[in-house]
N, CA, C and O atoms as a MOPAC input file, in Angstrom:
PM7 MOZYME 1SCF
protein

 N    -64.65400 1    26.18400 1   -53.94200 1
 C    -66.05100 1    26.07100 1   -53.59800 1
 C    -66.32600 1    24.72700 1   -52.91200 1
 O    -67.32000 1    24.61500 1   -52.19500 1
 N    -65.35000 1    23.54300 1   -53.13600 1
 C    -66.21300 1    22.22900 1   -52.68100 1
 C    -65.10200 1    22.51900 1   -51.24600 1
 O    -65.27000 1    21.71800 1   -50.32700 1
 N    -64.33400 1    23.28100 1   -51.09500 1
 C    -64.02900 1    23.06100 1   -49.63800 1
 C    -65.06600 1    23.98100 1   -48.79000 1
 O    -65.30600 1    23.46600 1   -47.69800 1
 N    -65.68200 1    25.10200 1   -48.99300 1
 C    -66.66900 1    25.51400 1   -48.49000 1
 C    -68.20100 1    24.65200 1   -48.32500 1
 O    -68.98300 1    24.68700 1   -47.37600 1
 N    -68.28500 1    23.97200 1   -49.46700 1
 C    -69.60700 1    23.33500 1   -48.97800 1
 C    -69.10900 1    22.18000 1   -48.18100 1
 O    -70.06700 1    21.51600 1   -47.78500 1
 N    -67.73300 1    21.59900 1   -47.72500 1
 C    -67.26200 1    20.87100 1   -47.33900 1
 C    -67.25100 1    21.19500 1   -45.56400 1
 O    -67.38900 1    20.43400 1   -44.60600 1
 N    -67.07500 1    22.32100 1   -45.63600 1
 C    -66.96700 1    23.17400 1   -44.17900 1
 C    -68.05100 1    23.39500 1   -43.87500 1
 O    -68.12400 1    23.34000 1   -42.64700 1
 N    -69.39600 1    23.72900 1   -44.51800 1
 C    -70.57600 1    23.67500 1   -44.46200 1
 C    -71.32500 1    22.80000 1   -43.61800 1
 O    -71.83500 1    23.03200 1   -42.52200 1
 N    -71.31000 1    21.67500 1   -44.35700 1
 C    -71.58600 1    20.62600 1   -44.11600 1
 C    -71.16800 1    19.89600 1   -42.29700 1
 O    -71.93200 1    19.36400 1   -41.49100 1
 N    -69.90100 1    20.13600 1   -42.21200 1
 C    -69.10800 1    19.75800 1   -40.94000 1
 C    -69.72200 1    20.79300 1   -40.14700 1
 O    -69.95500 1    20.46100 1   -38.98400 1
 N    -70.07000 1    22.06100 1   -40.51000 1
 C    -70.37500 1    22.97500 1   -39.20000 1
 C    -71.92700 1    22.58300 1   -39.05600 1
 O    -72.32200 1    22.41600 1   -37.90200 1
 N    -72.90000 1    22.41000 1   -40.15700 1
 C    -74.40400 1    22.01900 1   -39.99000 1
 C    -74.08700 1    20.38900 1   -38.65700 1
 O    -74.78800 1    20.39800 1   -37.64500 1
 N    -73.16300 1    19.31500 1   -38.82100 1
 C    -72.97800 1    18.12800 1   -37.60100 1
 C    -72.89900 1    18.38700 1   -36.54100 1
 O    -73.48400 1    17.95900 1   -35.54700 1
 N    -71.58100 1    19.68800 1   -36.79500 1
 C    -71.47800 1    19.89800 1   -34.92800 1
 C    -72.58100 1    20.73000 1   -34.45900 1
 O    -72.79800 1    20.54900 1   -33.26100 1
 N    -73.32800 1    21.56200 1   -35.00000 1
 C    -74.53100 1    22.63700 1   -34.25400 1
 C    -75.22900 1    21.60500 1   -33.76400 1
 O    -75.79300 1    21.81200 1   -32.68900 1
 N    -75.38000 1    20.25500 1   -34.39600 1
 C    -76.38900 1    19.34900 1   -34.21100 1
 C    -76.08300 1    18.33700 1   -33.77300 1
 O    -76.88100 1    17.40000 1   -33.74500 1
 N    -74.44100 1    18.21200 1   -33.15900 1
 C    -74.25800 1    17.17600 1   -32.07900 1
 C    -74.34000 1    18.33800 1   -31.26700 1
 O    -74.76700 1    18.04000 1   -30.15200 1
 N    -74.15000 1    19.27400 1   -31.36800 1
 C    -74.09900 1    19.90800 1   -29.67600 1
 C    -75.53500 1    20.80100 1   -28.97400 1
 O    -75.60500 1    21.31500 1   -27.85700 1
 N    -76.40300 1    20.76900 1   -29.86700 1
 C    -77.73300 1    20.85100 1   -29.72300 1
 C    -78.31500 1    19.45100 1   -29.07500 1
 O    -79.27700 1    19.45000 1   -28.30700 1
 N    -77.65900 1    18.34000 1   -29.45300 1
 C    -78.49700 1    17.24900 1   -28.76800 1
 C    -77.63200 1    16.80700 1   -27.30800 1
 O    -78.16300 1    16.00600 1   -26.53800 1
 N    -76.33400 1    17.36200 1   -27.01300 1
 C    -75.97200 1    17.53200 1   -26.23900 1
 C    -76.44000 1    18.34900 1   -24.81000 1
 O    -76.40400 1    17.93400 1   -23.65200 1
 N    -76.88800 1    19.66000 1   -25.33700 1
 C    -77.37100 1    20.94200 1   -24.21200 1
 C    -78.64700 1    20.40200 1   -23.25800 1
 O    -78.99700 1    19.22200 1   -23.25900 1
 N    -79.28400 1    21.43800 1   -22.44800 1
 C    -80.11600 1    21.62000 1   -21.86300 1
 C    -81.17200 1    22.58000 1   -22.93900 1
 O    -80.83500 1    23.44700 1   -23.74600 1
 N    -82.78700 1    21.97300 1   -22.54800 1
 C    -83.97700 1    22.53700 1   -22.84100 1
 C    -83.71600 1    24.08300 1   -23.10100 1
 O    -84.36000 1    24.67100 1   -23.97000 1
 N    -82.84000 1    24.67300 1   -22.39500 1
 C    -82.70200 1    26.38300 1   -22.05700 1
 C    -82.18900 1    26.49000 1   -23.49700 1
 O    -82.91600 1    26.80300 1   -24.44000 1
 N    -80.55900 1    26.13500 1   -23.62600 1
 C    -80.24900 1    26.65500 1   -24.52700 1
 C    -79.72800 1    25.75000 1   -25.89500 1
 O    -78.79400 1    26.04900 1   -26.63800 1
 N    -80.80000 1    24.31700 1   -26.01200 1
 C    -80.87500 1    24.01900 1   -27.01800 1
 C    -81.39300 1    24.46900 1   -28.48900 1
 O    -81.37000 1    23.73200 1   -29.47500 1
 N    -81.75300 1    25.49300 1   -28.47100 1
 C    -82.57800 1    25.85100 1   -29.55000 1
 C    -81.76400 1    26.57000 1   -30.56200 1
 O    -81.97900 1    26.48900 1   -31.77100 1
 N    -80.19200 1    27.74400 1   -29.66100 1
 C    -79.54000 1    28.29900 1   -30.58700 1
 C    -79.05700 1    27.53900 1   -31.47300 1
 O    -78.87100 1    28.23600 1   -32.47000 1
 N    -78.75600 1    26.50700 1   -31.65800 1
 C    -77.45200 1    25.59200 1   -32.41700 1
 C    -78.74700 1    24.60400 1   -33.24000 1
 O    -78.24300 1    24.23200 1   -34.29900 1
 N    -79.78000 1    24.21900 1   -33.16200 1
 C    -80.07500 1    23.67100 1   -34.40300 1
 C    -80.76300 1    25.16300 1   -35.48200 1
 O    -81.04600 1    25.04200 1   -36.67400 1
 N    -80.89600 1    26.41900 1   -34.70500 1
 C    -81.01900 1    27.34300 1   -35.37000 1
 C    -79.67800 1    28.17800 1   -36.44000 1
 O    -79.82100 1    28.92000 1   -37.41200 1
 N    -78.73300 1    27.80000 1   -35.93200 1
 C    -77.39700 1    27.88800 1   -36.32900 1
 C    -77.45900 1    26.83000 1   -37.24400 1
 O    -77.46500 1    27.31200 1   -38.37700 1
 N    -77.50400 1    25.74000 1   -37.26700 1
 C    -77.59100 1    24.46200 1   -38.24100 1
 C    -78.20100 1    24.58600 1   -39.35800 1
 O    -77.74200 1    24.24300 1   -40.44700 1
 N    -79.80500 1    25.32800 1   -39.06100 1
 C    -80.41900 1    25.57900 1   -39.92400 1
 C    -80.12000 1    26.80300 1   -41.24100 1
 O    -80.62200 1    26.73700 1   -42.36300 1
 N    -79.25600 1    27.79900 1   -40.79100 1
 C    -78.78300 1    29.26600 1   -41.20700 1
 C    -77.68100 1    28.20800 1   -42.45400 1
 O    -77.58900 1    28.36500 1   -43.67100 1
 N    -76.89400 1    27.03600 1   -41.45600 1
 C    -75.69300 1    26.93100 1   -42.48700 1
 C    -76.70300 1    26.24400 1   -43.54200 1
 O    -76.94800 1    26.70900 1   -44.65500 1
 N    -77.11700 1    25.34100 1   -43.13300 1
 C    -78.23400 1    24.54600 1   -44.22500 1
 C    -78.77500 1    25.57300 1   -45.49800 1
 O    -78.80400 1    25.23200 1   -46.68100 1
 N    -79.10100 1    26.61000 1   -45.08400 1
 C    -79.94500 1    26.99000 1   -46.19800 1
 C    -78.28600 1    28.07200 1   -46.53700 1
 O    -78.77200 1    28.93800 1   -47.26500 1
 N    -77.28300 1    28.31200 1   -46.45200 1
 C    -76.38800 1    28.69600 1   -46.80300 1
 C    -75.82300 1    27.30900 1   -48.44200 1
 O    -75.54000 1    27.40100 1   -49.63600 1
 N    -75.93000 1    26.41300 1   -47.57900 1
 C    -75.34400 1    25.28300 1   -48.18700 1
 C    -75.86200 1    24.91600 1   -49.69000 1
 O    -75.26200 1    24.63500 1   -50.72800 1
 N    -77.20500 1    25.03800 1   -49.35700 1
 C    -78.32700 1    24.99400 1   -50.83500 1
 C    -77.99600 1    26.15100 1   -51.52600 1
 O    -78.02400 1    26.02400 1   -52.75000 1
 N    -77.72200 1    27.13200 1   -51.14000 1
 C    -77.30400 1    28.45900 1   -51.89800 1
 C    -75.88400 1    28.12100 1   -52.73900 1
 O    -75.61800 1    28.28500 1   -53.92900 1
 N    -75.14300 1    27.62300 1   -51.71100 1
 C    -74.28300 1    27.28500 1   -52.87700 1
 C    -73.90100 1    26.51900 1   -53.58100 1
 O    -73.11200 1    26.68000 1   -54.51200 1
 N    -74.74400 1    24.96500 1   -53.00500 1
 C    -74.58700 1    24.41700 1   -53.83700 1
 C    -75.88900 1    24.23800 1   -55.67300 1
 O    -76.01200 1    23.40000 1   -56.56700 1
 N    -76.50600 1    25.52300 1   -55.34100 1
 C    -76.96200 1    25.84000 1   -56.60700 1
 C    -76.30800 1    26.84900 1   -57.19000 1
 O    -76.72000 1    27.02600 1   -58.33600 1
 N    -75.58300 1    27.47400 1   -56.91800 1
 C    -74.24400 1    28.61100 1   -57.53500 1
 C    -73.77600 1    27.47900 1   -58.15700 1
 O    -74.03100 1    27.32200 1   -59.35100 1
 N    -72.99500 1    26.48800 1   -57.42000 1
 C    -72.26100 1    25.26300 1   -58.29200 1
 C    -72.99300 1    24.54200 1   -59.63500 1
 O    -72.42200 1    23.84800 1   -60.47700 1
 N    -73.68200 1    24.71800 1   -59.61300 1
 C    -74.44000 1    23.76400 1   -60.51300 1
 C    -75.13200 1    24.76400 1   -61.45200 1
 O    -75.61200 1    24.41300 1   -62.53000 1
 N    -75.16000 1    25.91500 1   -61.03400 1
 C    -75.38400 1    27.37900 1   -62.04100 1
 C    -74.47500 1    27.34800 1   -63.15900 1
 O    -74.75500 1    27.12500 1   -64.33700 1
 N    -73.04900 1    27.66800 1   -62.50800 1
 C    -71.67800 1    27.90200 1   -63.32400 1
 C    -71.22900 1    26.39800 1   -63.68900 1
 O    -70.07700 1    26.20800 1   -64.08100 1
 N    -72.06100 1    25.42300 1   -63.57000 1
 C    -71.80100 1    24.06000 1   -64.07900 1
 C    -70.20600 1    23.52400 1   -63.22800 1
 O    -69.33100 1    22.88200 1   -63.80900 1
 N    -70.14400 1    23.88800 1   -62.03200 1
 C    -69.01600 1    23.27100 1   -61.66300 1
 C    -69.78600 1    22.11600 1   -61.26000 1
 O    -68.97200 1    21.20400 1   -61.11800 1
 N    -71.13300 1    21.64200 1   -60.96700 1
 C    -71.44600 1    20.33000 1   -60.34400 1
 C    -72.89800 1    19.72300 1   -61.32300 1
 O    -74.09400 1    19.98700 1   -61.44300 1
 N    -72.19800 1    19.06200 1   -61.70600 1
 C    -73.40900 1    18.19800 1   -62.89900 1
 C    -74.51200 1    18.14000 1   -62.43900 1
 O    -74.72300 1    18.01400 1   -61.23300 1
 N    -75.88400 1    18.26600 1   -63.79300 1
 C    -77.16800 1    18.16100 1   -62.82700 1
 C    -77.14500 1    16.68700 1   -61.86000 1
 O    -77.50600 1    16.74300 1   -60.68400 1
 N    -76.69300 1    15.40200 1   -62.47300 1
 C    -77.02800 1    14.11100 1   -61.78900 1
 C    -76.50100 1    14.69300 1   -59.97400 1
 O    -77.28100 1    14.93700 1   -59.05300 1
 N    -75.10800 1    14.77200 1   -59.94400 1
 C    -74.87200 1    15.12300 1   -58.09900 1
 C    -75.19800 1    16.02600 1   -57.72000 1
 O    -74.89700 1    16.14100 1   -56.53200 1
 N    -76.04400 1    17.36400 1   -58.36900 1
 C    -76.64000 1    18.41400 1   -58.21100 1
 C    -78.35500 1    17.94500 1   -57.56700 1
 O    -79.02900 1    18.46900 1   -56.68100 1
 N    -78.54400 1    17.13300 1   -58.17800 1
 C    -79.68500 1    15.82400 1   -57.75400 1
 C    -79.72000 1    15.71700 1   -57.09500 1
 O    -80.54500 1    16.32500 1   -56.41400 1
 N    -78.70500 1    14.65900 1   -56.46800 1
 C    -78.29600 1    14.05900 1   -56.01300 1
 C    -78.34800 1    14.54000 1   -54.15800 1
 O    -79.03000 1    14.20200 1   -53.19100 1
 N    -77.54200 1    15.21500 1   -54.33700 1
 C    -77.43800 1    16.29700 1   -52.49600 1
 C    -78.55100 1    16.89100 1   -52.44600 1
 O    -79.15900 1    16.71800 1   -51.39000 1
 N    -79.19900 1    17.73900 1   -53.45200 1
 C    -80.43200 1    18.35900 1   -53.15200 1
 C    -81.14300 1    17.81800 1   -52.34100 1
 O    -81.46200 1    18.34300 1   -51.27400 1
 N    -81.57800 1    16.44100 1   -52.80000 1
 C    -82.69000 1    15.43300 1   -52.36600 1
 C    -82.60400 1    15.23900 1   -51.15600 1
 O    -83.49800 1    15.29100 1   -50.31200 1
 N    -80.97700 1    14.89500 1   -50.98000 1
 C    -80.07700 1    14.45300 1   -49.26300 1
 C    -80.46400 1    15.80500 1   -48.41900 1
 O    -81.11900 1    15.80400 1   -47.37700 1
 N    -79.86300 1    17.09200 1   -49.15800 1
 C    -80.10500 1    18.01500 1   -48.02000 1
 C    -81.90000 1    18.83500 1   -47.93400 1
 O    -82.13900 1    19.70600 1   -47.09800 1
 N    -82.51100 1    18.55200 1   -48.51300 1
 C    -83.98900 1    18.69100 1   -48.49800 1
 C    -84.53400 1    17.72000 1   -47.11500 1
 O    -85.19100 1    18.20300 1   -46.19300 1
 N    -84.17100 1    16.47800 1   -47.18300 1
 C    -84.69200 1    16.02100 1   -46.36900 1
 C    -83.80000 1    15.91900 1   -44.56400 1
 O    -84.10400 1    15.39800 1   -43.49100 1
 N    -82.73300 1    16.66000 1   -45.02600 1
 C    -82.42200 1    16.93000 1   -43.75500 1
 C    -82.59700 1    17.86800 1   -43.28500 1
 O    -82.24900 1    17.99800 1   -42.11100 1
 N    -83.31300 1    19.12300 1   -44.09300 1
 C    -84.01900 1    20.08800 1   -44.03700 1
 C    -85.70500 1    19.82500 1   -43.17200 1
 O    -86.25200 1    20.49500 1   -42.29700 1
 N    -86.05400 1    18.81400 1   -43.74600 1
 C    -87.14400 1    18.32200 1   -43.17900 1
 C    -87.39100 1    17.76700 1   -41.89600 1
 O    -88.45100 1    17.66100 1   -41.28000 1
 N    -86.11500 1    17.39300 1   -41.56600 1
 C    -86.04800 1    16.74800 1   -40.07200 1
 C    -85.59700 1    17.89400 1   -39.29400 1
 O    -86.31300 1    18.34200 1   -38.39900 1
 N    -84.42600 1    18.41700 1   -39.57700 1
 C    -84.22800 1    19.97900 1   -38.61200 1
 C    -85.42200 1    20.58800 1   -38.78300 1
 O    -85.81100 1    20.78100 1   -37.63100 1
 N    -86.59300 1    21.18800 1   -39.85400 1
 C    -87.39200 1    21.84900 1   -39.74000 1
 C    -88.44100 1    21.41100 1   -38.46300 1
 O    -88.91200 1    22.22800 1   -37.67200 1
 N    -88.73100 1    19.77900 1   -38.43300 1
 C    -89.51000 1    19.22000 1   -37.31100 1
 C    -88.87500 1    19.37700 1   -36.02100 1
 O    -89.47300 1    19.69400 1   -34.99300 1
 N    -87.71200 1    19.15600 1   -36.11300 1
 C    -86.85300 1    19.15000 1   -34.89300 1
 C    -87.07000 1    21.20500 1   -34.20700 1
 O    -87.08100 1    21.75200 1   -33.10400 1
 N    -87.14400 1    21.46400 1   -35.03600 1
 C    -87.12500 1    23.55400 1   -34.75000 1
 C    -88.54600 1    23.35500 1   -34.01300 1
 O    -88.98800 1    23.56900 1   -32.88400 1
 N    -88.99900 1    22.87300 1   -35.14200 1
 C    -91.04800 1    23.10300 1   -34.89300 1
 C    -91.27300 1    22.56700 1   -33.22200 1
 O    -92.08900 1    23.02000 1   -32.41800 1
 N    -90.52600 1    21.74500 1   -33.06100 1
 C    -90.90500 1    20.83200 1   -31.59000 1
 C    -90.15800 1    21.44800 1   -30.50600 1
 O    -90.47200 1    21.21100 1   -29.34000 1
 N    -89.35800 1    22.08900 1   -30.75000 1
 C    -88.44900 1    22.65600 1   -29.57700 1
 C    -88.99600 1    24.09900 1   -29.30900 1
 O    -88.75400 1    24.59500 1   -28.20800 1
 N    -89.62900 1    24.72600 1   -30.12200 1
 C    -90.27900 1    26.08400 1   -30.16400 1
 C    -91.76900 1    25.85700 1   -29.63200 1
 O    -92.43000 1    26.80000 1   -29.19700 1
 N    -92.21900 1    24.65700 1   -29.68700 1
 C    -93.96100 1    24.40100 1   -29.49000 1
 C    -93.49200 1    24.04100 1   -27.80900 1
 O    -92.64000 1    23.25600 1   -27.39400 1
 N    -94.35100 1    24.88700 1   -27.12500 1
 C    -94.68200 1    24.36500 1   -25.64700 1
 C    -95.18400 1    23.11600 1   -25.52100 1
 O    -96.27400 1    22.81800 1   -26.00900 1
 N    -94.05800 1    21.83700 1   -24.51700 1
 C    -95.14800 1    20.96800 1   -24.68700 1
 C    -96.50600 1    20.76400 1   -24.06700 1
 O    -96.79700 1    21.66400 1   -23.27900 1
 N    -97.28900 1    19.95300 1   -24.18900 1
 C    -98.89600 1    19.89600 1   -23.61100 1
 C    -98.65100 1    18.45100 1   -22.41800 1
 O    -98.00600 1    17.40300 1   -22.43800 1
 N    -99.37300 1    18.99100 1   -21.67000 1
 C    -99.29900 1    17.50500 1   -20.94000 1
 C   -100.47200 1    17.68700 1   -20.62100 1
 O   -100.85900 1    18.73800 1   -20.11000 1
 N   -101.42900 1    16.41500 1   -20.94100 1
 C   -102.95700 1    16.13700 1   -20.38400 1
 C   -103.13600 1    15.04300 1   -19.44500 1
 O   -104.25500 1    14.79000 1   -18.99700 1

């Protein structure tokens, strides 16, 4: 299991170096891909901490970390999907 959330983790970096890499066109698949592994990742890493393979303290611990990187991909989605305005 910790090599899967391990692989997890590495595939959520690259969607999101290569999303900041692309063009306007087809930037949007890969932090949407980022986002799929992300909420994959919380899935298991609460399976882990279900069957007590991961103590509540580092069960804590990442939550907190991947919540708020949840929060920045979620802004980052929100802004790439919103037309921008120019006045």
């Amino acid at each position: 299991m910790g090599s899967k959330i391990d692989s997890l983790f590495l595939e959520i970096i690259e969607n999101l170096f290569t999303a900041s890499r692309k063009n306007k066109d087809s930037k949007l698949l890969y932090p949407n891909k980022a986002s799929d592994k992300l909420d994959l990742l919380k899935f298991i890493l609460q399976i882990s901490w279900e069957i007590k393979a991961l103590d509540n303290k580092k069960y804590i611990v990442l939550s907190e970390k991947i919540n708020e990187i949840g929060k920045i991909l979620g802004g980052w989605l929100k802004q790439t999907k919103t037309p921008s305005r120019s006045f």
